[in-house]
C-alpha positions as CSV (number, residue, x, y, z in Angstrom):
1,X,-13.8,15.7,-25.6
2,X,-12.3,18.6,-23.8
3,X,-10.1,20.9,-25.8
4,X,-7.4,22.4,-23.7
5,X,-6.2,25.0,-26.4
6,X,-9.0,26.9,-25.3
7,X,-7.9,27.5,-21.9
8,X,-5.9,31.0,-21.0
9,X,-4.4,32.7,-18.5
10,X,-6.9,33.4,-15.5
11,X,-8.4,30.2,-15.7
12,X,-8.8,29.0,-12.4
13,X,-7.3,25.6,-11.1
14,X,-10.2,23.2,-8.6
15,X,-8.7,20.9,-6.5
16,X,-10.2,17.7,-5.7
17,X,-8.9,16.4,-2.4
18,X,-6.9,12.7,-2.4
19,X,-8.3,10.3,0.3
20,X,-4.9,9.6,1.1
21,X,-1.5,8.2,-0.9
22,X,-3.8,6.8,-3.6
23,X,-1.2,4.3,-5.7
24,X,1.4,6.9,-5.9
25,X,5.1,6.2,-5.2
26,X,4.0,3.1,-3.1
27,X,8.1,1.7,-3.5
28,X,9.1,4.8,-2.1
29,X,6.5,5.0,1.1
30,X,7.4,0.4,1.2
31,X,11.3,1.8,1.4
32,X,10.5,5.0,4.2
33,X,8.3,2.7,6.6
34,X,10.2,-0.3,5.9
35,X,6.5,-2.3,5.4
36,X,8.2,-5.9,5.4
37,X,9.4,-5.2,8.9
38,X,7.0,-3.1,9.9
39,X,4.7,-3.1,12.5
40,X,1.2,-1.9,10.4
41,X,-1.0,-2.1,13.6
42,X,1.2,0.4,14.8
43,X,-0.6,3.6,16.0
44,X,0.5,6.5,14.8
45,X,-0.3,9.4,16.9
46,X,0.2,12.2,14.0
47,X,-2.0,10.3,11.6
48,X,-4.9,9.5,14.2
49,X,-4.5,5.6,12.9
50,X,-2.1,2.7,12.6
51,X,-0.6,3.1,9.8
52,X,-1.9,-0.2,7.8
53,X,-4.7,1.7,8.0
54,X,-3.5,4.8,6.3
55,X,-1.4,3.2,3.8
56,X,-4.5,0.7,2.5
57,X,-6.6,3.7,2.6
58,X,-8.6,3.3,-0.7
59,X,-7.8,5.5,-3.4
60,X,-11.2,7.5,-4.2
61,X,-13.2,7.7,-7.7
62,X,-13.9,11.1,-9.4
63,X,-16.1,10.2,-12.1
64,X,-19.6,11.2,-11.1
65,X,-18.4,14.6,-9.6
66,X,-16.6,15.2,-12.6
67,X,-19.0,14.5,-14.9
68,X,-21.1,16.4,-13.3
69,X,-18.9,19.4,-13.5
70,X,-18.8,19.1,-17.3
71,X,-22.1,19.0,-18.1
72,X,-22.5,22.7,-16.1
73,X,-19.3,24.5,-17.1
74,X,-16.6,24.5,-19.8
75,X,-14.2,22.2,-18.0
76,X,-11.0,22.9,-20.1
77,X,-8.4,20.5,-18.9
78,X,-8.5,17.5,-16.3
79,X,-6.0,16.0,-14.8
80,X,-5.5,12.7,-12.4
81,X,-2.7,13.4,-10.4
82,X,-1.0,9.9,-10.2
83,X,2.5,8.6,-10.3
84,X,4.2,11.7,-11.2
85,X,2.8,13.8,-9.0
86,X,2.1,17.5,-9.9
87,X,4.8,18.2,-12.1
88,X,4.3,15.5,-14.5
89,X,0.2,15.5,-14.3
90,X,-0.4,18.6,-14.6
91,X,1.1,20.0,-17.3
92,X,-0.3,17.1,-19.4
93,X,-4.0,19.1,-19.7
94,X,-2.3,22.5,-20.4
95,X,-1.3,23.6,-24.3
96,X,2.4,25.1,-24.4
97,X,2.8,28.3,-23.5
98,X,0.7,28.5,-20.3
99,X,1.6,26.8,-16.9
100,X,-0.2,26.2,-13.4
101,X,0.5,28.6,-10.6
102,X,-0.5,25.9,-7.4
103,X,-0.9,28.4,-4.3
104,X,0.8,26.2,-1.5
105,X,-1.0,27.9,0.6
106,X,-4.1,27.0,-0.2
107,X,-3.3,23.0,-0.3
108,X,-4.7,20.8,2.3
109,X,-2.2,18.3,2.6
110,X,-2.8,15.1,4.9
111,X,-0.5,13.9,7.6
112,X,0.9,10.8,5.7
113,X,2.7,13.8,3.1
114,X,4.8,15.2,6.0
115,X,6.0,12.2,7.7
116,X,6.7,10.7,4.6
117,X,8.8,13.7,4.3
118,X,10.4,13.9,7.2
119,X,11.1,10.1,8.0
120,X,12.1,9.3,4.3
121,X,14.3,12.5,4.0
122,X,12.7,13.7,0.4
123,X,12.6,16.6,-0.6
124,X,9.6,19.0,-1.4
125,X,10.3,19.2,-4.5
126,X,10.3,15.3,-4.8
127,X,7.1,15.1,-2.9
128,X,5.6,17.3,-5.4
129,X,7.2,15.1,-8.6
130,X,6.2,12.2,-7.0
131,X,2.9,12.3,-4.6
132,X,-0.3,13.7,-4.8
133,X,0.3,15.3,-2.0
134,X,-4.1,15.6,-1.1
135,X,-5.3,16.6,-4.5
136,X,-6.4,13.4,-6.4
137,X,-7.4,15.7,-9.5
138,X,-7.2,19.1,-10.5
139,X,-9.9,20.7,-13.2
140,X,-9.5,23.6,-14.7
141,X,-12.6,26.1,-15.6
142,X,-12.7,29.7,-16.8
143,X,-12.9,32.1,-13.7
144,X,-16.4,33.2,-14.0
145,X,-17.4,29.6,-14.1
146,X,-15.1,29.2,-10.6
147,X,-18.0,28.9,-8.6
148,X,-20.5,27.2,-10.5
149,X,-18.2,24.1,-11.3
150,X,-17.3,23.9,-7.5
151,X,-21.0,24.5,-6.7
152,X,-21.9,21.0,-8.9
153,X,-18.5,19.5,-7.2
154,X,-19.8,19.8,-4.0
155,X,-23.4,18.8,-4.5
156,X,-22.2,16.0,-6.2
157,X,-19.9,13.8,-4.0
158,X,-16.5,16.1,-3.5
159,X,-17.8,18.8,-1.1
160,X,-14.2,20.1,-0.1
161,X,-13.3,20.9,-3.2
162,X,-11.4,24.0,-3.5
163,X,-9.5,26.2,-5.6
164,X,-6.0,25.3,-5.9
165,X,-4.3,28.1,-8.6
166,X,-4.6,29.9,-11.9
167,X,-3.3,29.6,-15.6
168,X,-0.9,31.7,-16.5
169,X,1.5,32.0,-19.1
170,X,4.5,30.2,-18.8
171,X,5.2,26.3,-18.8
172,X,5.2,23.3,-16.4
173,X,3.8,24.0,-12.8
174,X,4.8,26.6,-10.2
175,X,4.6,26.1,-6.9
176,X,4.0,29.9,-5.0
């Protein structure tokens, strides 16, 4: 069992890419691309696919990577980022007091996050509460064990994982 009152500020904050929309906010993205009028075959040039084929995109598994990653370094908090996006997620693995600082410049956000965006008229802030806007889960490990846990990441099935942020103190998630 992880015990997340151990983590403090500095940790750092890995980022496990999404394959896609996972099962997050599926009503909204039915309501933005109108799917029961929809053509699904339809190619979408931005996406490099129709987009059936991006929105059935299957949702990808973490547990082997992860494990993995906690038997070689004191993984401190985990979290799935599902319906609730960041926001909600997040702050589920982190005691009071302390908060994630998310670098947005370090995301790598797919193509479906954008036009979703754009075409449904939601704001960033929304996206953030309510997609996982290309991190599927975040772990969080003290900073001298940055390297190794992304090391065993990538050797074990998630080789673009990346650091996303640090713990600081604070509360919730920032977005910087």
């Amino acid at each position: 069992i992880l015990d997340k009152n151990k983590m403090q500020p500095g940790d750092v904050v890995i980022a496990l890419p999404s394959s896609g929309l996972h099962s997050n906010g599926y009503s909204l993205v039915r309501k933005v691309f109108d799917v029961e009028n929809a053509d699904l075959g339809q190619y979408y040039g931005e996406l490099g696919c129709a987009l059936g084929e991006e929105l059935l995109r299957p949702t990808k598994i973490y547990v082997r990577p992860v494990l993995a990653a906690i038997e070689a370094a004191d993984i401190r908090g985990i979290s799935h980022i599902t319906g609730g996006g960041f926001y909600e997620n997040i702050p589920r693995c982190i005691p009071d007091g302390l908060c994630a600082k998310i670098e947005k410049k370090a995301l790598r956000i797919p193509l479906i996050f954008p036009l979703l965006s754009r075409m449904g008229g939601i704001s960033e802030r929304d996206m953030f509460n309510t997609f996982n806007m290309g991190v599927g889960m975040v772990l969080t490990v003290p900073a001298e064990q940055a390297d190794k846990a992304l090391e065993i990441l990538h050797a074990n099935g998630e080789p673009e994982a990346y650091r996303l942020g640090v713990i600081a103190e604070g509360e919730g998630v920032e977005l910087c």
